[in-house]
C-alpha positions as CSV (number, residue, x, y, z in Angstrom):
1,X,0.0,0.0,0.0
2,X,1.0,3.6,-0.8
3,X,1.4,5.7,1.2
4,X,0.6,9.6,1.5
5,X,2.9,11.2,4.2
6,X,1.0,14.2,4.5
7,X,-2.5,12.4,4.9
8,X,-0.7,10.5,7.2
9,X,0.6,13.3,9.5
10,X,-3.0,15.0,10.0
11,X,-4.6,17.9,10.9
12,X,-1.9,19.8,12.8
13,X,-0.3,23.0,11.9
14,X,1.5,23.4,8.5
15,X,4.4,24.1,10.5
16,X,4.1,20.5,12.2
17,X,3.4,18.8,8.9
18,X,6.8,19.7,7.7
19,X,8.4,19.2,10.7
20,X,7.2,15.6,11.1
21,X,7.6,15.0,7.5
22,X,11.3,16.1,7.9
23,X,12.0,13.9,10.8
24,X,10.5,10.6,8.8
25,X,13.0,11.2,5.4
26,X,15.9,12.6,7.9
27,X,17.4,8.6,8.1
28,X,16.8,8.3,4.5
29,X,18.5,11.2,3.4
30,X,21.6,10.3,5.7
31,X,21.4,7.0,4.6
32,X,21.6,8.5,0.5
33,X,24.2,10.9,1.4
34,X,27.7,10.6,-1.1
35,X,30.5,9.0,1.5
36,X,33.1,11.2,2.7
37,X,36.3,11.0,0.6
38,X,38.9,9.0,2.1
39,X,42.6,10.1,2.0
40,X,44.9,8.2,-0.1
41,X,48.0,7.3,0.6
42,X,50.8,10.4,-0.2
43,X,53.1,8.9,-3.0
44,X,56.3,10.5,-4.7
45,X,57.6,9.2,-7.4
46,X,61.4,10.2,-8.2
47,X,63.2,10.1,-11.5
48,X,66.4,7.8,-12.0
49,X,68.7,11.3,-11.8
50,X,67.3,11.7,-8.2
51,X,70.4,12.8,-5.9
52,X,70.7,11.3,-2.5
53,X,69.7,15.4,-1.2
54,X,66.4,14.8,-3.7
55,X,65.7,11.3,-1.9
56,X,66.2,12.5,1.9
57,X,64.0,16.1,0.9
58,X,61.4,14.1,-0.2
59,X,61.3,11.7,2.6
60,X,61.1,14.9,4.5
61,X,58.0,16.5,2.3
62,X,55.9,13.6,3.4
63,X,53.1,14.7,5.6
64,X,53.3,13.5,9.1
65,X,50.1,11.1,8.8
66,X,53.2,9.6,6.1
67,X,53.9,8.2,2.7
68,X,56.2,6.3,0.4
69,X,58.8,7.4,-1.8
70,X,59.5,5.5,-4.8
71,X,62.8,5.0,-6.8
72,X,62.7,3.7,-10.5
73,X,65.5,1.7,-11.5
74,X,69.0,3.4,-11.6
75,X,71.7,4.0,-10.0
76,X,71.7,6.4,-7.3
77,X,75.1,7.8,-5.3
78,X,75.3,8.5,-2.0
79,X,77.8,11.0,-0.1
80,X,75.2,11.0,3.1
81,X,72.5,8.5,4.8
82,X,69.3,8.5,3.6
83,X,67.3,8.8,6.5
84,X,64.1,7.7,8.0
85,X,63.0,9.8,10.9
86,X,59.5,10.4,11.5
87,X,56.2,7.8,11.5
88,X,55.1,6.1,8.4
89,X,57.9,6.9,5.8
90,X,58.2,4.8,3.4
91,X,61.4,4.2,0.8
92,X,60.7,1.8,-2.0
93,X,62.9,1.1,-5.4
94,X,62.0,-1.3,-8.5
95,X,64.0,-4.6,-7.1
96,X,67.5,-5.1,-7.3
97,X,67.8,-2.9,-10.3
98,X,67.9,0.2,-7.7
99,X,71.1,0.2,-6.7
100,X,72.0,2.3,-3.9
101,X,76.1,3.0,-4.2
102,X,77.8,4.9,-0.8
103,X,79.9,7.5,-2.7
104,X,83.8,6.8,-2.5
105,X,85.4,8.3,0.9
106,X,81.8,8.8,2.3
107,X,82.6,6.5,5.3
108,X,78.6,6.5,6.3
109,X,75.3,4.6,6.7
110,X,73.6,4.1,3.3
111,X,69.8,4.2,5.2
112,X,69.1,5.4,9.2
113,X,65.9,3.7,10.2
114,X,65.2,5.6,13.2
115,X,67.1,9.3,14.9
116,X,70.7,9.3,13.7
117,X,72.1,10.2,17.2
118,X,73.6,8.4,19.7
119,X,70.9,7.9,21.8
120,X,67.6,8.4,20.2
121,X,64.9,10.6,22.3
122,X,62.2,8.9,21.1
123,X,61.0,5.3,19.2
124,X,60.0,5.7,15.4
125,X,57.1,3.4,14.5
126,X,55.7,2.0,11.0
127,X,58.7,2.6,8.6
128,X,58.9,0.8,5.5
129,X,62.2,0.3,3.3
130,X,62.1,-2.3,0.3
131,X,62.7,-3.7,-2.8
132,X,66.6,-1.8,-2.9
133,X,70.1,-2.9,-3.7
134,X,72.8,-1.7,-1.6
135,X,75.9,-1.1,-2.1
136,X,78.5,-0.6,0.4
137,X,81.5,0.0,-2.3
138,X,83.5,-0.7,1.3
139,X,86.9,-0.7,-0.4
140,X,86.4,3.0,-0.6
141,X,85.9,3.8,2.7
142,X,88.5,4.5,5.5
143,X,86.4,3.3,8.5
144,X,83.7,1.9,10.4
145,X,82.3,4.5,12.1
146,X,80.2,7.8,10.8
147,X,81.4,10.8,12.7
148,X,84.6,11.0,14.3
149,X,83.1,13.2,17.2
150,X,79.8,14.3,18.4
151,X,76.0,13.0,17.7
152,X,76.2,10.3,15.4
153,X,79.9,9.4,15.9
154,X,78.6,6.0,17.8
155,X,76.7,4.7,14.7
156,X,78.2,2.7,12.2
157,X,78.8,2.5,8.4
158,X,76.2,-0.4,7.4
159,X,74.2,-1.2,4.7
160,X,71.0,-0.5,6.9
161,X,71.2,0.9,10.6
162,X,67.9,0.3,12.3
163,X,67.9,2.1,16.1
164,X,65.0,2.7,18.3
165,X,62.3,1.4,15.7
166,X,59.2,0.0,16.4
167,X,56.3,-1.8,14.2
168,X,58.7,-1.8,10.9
169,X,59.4,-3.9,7.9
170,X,62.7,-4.4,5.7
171,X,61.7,-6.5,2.7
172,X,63.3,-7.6,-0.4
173,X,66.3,-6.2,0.2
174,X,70.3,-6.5,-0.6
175,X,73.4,-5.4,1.6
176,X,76.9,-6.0,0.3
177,X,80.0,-4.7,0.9
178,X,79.3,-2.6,3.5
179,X,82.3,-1.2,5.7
180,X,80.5,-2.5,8.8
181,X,77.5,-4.9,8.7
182,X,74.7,-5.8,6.4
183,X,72.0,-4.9,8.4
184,X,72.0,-3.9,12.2
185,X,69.4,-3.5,14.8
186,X,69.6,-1.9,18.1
187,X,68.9,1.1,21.3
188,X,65.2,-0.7,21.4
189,X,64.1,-2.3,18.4
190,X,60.7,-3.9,18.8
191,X,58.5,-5.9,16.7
192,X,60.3,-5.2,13.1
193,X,59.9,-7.6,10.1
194,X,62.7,-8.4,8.2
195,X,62.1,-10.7,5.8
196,X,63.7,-11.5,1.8
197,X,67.1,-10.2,2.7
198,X,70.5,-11.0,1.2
199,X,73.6,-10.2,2.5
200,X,77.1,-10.9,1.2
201,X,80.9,-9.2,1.7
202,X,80.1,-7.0,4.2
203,X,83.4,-6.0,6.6
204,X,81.7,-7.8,9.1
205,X,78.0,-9.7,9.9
206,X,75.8,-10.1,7.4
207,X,72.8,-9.3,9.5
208,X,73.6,-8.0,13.3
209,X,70.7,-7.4,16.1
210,X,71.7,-5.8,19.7
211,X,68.5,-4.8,22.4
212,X,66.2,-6.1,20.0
213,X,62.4,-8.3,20.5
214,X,60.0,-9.9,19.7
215,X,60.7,-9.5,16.1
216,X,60.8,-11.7,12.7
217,X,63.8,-12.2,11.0
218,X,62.5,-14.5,7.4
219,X,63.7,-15.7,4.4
220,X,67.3,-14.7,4.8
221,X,70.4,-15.6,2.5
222,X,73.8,-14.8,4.2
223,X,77.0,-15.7,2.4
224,X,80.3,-14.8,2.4
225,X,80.7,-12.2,5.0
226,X,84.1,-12.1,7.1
227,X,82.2,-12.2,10.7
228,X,79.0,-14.1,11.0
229,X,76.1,-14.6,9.3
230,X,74.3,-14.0,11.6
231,X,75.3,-11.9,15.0
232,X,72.8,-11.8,18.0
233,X,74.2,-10.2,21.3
234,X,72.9,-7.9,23.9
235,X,69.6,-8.5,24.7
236,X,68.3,-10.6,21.6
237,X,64.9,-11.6,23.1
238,X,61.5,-13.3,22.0
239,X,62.8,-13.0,18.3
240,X,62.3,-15.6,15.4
241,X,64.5,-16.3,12.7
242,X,62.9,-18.8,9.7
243,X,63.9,-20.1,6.9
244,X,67.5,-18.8,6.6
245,X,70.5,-20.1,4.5
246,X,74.1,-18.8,6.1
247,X,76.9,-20.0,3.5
248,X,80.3,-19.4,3.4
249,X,80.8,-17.0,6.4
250,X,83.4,-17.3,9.3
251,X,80.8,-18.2,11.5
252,X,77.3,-19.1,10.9
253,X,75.7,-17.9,14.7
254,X,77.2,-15.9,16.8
255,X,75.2,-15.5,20.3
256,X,75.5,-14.3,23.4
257,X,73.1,-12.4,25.8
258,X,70.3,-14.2,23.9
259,X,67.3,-15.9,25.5
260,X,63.8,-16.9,24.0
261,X,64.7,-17.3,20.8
262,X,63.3,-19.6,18.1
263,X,65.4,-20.4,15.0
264,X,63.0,-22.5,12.2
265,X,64.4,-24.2,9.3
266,X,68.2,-22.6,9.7
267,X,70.8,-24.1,7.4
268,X,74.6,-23.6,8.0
269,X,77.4,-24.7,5.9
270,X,80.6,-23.9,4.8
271,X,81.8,-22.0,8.2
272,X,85.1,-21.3,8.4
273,X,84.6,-21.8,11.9
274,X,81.8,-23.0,13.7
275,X,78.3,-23.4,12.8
276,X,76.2,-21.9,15.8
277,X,78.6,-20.6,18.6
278,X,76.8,-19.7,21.8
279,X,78.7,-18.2,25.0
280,X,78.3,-15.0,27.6
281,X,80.5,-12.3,28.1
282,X,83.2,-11.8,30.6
283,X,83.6,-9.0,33.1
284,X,86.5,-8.3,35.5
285,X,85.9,-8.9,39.2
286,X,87.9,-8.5,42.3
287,X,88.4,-12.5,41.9
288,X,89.6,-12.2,37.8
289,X,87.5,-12.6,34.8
290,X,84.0,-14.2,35.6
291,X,80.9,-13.8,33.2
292,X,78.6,-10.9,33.0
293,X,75.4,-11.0,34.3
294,X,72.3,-11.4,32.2
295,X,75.1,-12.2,29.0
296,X,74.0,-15.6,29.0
297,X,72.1,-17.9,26.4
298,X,69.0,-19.2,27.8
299,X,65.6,-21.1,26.7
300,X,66.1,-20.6,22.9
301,X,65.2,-23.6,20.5
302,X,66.2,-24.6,16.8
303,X,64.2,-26.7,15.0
304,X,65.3,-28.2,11.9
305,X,68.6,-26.9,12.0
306,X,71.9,-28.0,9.3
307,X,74.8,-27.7,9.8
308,X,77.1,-29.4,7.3
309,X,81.2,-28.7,6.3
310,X,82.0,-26.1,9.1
311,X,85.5,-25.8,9.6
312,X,84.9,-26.4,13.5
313,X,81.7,-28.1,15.2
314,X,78.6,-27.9,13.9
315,X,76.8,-26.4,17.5
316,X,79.5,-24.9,20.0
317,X,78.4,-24.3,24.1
318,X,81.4,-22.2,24.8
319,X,80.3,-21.1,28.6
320,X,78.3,-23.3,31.3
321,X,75.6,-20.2,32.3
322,X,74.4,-21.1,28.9
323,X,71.6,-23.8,29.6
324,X,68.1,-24.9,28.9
325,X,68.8,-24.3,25.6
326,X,66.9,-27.0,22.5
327,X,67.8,-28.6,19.8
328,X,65.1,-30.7,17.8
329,X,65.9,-32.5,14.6
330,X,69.0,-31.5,13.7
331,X,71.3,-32.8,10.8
332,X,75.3,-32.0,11.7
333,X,77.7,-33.7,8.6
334,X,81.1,-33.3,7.9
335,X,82.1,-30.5,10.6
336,X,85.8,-30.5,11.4
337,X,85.4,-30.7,15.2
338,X,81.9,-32.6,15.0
339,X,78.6,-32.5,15.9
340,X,77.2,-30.8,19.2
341,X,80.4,-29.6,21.4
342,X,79.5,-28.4,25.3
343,X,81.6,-27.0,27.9
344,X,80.2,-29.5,30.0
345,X,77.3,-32.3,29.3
346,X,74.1,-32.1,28.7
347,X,74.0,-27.9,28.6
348,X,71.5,-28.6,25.3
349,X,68.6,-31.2,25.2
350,X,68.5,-32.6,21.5
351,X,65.1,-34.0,20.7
């Protein structure tokens, strides 16, 4: 049945007809009303000239609710870091065609995720670098550290630096020959993603995480690096590391200070050294050298772990404070010194 709204409203007033009238359609004409616009996400493209001062000023042009910067294929040099300072910013190239080169003599980080001091004032959250290849060009650089003196003289020349970041994500990504590590964490690093990276010459460790949790470390090819593959000290905690292939580097783990841990699907071979080394640091007391508090190895677990052809054992225990540690299905072939090696018995329970 029709109906007639202004039959239906009566015999009152004209002035209450429309009134009553208005208040039945109100909902409707909500309900038809266009949608408000929704803000899109601030994009800037660059062209393959772009400078590294053209990168960093358009990183800084995002608005603070942020944004992404985007580098076609090229090569781009650097004489300072590119930096990533404020909420949301976003650096992405075109794969491993943008090739980030450190300018000879530059002796810096090629990318700060986080405050490029000493000791950040504050944590950076939701930063996004990916889809980049850097290059380190390390034989052209005369040290390891950025500044000789002053804020930033503490941080040091790697691919990526990532310091007091939170809620983050470095993906598809390549770090070689950098005059320090291939990428570092560290000063509070919580909850990042890192996952699709390569790493390979760098001075040192191919990927390096100090004061860093309850993040995830995936899909990681290390090779060839002069330290580790894979360095993990000072308050590594509630982390995972999957899926990760460590060739060819003097040592495939290097751990201390670490507790919580799970490593999934790890794969070690060709150390020139050991395959996982595991220890604490030492301090001086009144007595001699003892170990440091708190620098122990605790509660971590490695499941499906390799580790084949390492020049010394395939799982070193170098310290006694370093218990209830696991080791479930494990293959250990060919290593120099063998298998699992302790400081005493039964420090790891192999399932």
């Amino acid at each position: 049945m029709k109906t007639n709204f202004n039959q239906t409203v009566g015999s009152g007033s004209p002035g209450m007809n429309a009134t009553l009238v208005w208040l039945l359609f109100a909902p409707m004409l909500c309900l038809a009303a266009p949608p408000l616009p929704v803000a899109q996400p601030v994009e800037i493209n660059l062209s393959a000239s772009a400078s590294d001062l053209q990168i960093q000023a358009a990183l800084d042009a995002l608005p603070v609710t942020g944004g992404e910067v985007i580098l076609p294929a090229g090569k781009y040099e650097i004489h300072q870091p590119i930096i990533l300072h404020r909420d949301g910013q976003a650096l992405r190239g075109a794969g491993m065609a943008t090739v980030l080169r450190l300018a000879d003599n530059a002796n810096c980080p090629v990318i700060i995720l986080g405050e490029p001091v000493n000791q950040p004032r504050q944590t950076v959250k939701n930063l996004r670098v990916s889809s980049l290849f850097i290059d380190g060009n390390r034989e052209h650089q005369q040290r390891e550290l950025w500044r000789l003196a002053g804020e930033g003289s503490e941080i040091r020349n790697n691919g990526i630096t990532v310091q007091a970041v939170s809620d983050s994500v470095v993906e598809h990504v390549t770090c070689a020959r950098n005059r320090s590590g291939g990428l570092v964490t560290t000063l509070g690093v919580a909850r990042l993603t890192v996952r699709d990276l390569e790493a390979f010459d760098n001075e040192f460790d191919g990927l390096a995480c100090y004061l860093t949790t309850d993040s995830l470390f995936a899909d990681l090819f290390l090779h060839n690096n002069p330290g580790a593959g894979i360095s993990l000290d000072l308050a590594f905690n509630h982390n995972v590391i999957s899926n990760a292939v460590l060739t060819a580097n003097d040592l495939g783990i290097f751990m201390r200070a670490s507790r919580e841990n799970q490593f999934l699907n790890v794969a070690i071979r060709n150390s020139h050294h050991h395959g996982v080394f595991m220890a604490h640091s030492e301090t001086q007391t009144a007595s001699g050298w003892g170990p440091e508090p708190k620098s122990e190895c605790v509660y971590n677990s490695f499941t499906n772990l390799i580790a084949m052809n390492c020049g010394g054992a395939a799982f070193r225990v170098n310290n006694t404070t370093c218990t209830h540690n696991v080791i479930i299905r494990a293959k250990f072939e060919g290593n120099v010194n063998g298998g699992l090696s302790q400081a005493q018995p039964n420090l790891v329970a192999v399932q």
